[in-house]
VOROTI-126088 format. One record per atom (N, C-alpha, C, CB): x, y, z; residue in three letters. Coordinates in steps of 0.02 Angstrom, whole numbers, padded with zeros to 5 digits, always signed. Each point is the difference from the previous one (the first is absolute). Glycine has a CB too. Layout:
BEGIN
XYZALA ...
***
This chain:
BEGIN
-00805+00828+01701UNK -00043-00018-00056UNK +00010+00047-00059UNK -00084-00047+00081UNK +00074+00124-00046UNK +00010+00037-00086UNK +00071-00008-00017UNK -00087+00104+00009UNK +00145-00114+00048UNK +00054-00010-00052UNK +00021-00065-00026UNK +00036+00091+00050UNK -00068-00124-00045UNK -00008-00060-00045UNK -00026+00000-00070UNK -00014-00041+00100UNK -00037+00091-00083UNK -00059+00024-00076UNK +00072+00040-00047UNK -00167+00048+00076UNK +00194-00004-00023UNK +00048+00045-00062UNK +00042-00045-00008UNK +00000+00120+00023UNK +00048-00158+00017UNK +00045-00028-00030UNK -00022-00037-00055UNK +00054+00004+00094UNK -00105-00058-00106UNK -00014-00034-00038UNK -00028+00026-00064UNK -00003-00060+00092UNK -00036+00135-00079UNK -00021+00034-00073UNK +00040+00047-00026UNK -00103-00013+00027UNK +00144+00030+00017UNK +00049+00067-00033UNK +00068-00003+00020UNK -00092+00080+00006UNK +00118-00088+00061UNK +00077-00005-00014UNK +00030-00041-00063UNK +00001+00010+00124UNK -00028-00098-00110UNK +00009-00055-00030UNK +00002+00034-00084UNK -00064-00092+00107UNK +00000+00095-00116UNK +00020+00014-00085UNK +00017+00055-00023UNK -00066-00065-00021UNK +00085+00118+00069UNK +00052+00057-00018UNK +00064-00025-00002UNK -00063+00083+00051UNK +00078-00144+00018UNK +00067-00009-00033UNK +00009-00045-00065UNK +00035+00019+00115UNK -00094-00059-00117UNK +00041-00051-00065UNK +00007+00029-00058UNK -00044-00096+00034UNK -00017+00177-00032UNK +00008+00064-00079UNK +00067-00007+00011UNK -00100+00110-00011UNK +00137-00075+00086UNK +00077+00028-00002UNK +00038-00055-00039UNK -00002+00066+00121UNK -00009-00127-00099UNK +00057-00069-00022UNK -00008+00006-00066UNK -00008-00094+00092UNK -00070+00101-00126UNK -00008-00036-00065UNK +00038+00087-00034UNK -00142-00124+00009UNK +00137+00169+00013UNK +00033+00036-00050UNK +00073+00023-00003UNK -00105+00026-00003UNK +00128-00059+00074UNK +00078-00011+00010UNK +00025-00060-00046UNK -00008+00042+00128UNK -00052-00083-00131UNK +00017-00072-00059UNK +00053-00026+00025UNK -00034+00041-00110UNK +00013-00083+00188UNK +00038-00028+00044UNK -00041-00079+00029UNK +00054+00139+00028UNK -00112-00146-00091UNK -00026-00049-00002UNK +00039-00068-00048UNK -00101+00092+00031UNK +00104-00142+00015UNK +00023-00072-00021UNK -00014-00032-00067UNK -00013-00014+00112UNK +00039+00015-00158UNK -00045-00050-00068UNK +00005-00043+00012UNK +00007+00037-00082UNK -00069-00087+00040UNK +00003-00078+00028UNK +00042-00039-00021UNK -00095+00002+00011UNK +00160+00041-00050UNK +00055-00047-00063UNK +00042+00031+00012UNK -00050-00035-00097UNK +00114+00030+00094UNK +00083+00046-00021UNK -00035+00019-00055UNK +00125-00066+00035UNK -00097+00137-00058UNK +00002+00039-00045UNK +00025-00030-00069UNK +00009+00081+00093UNK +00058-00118-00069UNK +00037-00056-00064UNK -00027-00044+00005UNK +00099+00018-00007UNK -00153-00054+00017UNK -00002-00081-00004UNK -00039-00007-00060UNK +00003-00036+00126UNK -00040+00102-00159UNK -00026-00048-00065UNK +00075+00017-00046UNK -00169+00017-00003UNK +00197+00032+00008UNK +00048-00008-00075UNK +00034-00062+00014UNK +00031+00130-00033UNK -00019-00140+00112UNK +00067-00073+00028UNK -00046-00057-00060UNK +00039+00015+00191UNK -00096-00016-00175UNK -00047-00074-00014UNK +00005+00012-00076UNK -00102-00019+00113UNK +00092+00079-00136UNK -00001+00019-00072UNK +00047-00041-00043UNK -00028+00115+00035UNK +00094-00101+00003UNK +00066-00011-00022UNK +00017-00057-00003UNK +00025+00084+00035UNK -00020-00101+00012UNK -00028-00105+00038UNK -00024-00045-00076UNK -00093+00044+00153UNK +00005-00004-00141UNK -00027-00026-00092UNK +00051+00012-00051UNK -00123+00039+00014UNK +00126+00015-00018UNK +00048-00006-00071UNK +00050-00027+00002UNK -00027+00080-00032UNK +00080-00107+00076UNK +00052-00046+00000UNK -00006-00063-00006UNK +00035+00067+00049UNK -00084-00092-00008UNK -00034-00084-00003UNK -00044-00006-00077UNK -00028-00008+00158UNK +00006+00054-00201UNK -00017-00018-00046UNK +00050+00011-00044UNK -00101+00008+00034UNK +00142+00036-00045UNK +00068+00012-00035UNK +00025-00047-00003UNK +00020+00086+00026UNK +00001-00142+00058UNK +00027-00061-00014UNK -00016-00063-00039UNK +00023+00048+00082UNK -00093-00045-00070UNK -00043-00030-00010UNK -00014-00022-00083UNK -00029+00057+00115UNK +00026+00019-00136UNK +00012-00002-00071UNK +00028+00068-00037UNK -00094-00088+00006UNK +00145+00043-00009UNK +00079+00046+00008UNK -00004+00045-00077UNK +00097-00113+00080UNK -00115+00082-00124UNK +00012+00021-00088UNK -00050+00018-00037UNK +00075-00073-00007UNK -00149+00055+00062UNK -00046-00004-00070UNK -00030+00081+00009UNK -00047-00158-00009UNK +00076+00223+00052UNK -00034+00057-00033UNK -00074+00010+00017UNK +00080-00019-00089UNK -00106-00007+00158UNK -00077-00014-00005UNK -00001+00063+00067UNK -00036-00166-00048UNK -00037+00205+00017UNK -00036+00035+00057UNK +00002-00054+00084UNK -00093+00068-00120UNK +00079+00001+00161UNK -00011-00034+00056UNK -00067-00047+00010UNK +00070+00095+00035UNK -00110-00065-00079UNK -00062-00045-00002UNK +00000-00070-00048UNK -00059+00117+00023UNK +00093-00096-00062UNK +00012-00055-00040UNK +00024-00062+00036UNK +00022+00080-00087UNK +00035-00044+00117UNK +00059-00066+00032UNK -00031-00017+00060UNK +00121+00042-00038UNK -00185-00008+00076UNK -00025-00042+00035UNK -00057-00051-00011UNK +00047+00081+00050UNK -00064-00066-00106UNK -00055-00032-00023UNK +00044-00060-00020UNK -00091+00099-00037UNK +00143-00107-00006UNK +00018-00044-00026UNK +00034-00047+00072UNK +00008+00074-00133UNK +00013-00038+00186UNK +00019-00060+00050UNK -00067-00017+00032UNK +00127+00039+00031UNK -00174-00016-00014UNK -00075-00017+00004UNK -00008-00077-00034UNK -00041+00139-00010UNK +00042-00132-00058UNK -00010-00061-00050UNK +00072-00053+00012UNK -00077+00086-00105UNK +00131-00065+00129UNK +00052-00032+00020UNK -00015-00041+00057UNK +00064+00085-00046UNK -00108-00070+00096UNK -00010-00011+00074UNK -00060-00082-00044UNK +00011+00177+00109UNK -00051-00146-00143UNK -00062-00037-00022UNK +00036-00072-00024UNK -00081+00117-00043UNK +00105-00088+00022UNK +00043-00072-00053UNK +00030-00030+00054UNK +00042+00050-00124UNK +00006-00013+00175UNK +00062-00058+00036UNK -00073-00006+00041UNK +00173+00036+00009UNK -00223-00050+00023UNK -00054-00017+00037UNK -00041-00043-00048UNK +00005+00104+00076UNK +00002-00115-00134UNK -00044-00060-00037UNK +00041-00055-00021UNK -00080+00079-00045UNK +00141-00039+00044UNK +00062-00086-00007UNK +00040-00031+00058UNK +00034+00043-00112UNK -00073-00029+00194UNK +00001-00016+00045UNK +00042+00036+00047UNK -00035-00087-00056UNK -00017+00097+00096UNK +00018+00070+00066UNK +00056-00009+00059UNK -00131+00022-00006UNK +00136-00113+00018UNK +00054+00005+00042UNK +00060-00011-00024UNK -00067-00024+00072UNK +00095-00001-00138UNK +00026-00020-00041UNK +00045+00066-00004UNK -00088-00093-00047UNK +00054+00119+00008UNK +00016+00076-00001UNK +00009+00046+00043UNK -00043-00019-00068UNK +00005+00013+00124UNK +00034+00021+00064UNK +00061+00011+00022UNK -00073-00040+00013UNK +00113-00026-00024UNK +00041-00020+00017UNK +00067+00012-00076UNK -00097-00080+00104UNK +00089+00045-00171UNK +00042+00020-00028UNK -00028+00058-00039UNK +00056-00107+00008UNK -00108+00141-00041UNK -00012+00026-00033UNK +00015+00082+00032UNK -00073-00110-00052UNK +00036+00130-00025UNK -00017+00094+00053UNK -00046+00023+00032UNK +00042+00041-00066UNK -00059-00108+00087UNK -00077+00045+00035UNK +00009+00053+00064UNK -00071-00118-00028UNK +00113+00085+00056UNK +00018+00040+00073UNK +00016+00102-00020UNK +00080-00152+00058UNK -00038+00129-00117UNK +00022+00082-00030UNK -00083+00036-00023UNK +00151-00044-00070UNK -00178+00011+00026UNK -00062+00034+00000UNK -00049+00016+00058UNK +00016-00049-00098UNK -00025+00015+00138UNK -00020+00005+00054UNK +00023+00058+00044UNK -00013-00111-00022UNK +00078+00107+00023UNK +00034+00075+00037UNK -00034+00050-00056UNK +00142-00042+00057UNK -00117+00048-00107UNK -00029+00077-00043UNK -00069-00017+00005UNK +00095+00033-00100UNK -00136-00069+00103UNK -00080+00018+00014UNK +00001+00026+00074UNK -00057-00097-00081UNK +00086+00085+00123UNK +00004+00008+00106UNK +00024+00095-00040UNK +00087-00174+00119UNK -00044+00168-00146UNK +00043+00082-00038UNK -00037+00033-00021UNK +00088-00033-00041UNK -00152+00017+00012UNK -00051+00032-00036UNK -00055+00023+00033UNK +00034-00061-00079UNK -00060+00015+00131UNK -00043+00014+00045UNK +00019+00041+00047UNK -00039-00088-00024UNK +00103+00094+00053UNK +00033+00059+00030UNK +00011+00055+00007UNK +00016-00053-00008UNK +00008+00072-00071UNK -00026+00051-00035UNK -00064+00024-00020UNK +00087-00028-00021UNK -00122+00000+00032UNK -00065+00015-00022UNK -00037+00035+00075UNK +00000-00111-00106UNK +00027+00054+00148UNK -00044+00032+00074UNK +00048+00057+00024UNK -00058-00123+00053UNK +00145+00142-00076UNK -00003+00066+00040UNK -00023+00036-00048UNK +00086-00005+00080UNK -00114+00011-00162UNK -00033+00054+00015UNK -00059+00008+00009UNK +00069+00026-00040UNK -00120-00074+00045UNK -00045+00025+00057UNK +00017+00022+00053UNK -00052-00059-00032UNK +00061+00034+00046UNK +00057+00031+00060UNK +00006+00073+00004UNK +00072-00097-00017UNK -00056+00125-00044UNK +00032+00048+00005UNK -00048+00060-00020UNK +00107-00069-00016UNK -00185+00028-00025UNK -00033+00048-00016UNK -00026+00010+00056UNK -00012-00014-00105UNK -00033-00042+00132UNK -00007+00025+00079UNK +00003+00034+00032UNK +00015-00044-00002UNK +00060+00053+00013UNK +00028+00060+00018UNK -00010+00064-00009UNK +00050-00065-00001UNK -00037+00081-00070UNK -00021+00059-00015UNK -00070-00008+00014UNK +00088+00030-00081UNK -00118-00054+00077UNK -00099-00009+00010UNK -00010+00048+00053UNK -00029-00139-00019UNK +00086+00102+00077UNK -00027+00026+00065UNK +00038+00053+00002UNK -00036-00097+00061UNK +00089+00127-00070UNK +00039+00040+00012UNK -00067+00082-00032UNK +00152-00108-00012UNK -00158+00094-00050UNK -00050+00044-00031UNK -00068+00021+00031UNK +00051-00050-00089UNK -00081-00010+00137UNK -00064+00012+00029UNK +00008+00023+00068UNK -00051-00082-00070UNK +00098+00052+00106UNK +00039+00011+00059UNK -00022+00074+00044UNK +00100-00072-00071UNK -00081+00116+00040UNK +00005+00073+00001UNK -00089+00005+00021UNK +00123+00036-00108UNK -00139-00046+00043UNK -00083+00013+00011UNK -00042-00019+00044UNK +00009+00000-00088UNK +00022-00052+00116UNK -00043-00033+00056UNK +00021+00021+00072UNK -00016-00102-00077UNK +00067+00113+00077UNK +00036+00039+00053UNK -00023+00074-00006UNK +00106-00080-00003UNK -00143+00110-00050UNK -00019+00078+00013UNK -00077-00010+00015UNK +00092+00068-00089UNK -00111-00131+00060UNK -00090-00011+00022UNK +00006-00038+00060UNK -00062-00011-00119UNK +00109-00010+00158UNK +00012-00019+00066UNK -00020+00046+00058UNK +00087-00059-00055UNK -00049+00133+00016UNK +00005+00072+00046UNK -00059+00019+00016UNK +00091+00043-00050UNK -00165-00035-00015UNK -00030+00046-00030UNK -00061-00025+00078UNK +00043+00016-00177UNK -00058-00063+00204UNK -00034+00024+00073UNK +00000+00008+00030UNK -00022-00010-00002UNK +00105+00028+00045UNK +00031+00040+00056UNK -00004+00081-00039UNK +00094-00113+00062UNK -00052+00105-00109UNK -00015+00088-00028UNK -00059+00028-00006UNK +00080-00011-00061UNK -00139-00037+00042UNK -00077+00036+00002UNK -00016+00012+00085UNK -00056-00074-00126UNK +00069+00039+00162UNK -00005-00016+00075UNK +00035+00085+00032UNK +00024-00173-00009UNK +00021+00160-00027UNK +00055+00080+00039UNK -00049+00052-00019UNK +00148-00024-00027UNK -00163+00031-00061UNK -00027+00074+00011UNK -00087-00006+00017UNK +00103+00058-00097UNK -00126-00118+00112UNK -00071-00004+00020UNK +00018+00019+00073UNK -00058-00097-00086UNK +00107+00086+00124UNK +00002+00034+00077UNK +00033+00058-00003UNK +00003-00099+00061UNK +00031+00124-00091UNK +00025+00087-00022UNK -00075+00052-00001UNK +00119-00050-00102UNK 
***
């Protein structure tokens, strides 16, 4: 029973301090996947609109209103010959990017709090030790 109590209050989150400050913890993303997705966007809108010089926000907004239009002059129509399918991928491209970096703040979220909770994990086996000392 008590070595159940220590393992669970003090070995355990002494070792995950050791891991988290060896920084041998898993992120929830490759390290490259937002610049990959980054890059992805800027090529599919580059293609997209090759000459006109437009911010990234711009050129998505403007295939946004691209998507609107080939969807009011008929969705399967366009499906099929139009560009809807290409807009559709750079919106799937956009949302991608968008969730690894949540993704990625996340990460840091937990990576930052991590530590702290793993030292307030310790703090009632260590009161426990010098209350029986």
């Amino acid at each position: 029973f008590a070595g159940g109590i220590a393992e669970r209050r003090f070995v355990a989150p002494v070792r995950e301090i050791a891991l988290e400050l060896l920084n041998r913890r898993q992120p929830l993303s490759e390290p490259t996947a937002v610049e990959d997705a980054e890059a992805s966007l800027e090529t599919m809108l580059q293609d997209l609109y090759p000459s006109e010089g437009l911010s990234r926000a711009e050129a998505l907004a403007a295939a946004t209103r691209a998507y609107e239009e080939e969807m009011r002059a008929g969705a399967v129509r366009n499906l099929l010959s139009g560009k809807m399918v290409r807009l559709l991928l750079l919106q799937v491209q956009a949302l991608k990017l968008q969730s690894l970096r949540a993704m990625d703040t996340l990460d840091r979220l937990v990576d930052s709090n991590k530590l702290n909770l793993q030292l307030f994990a310790t703090l009632p086996a260590c009161l426990l030790a010098v209350a029986a000392s």
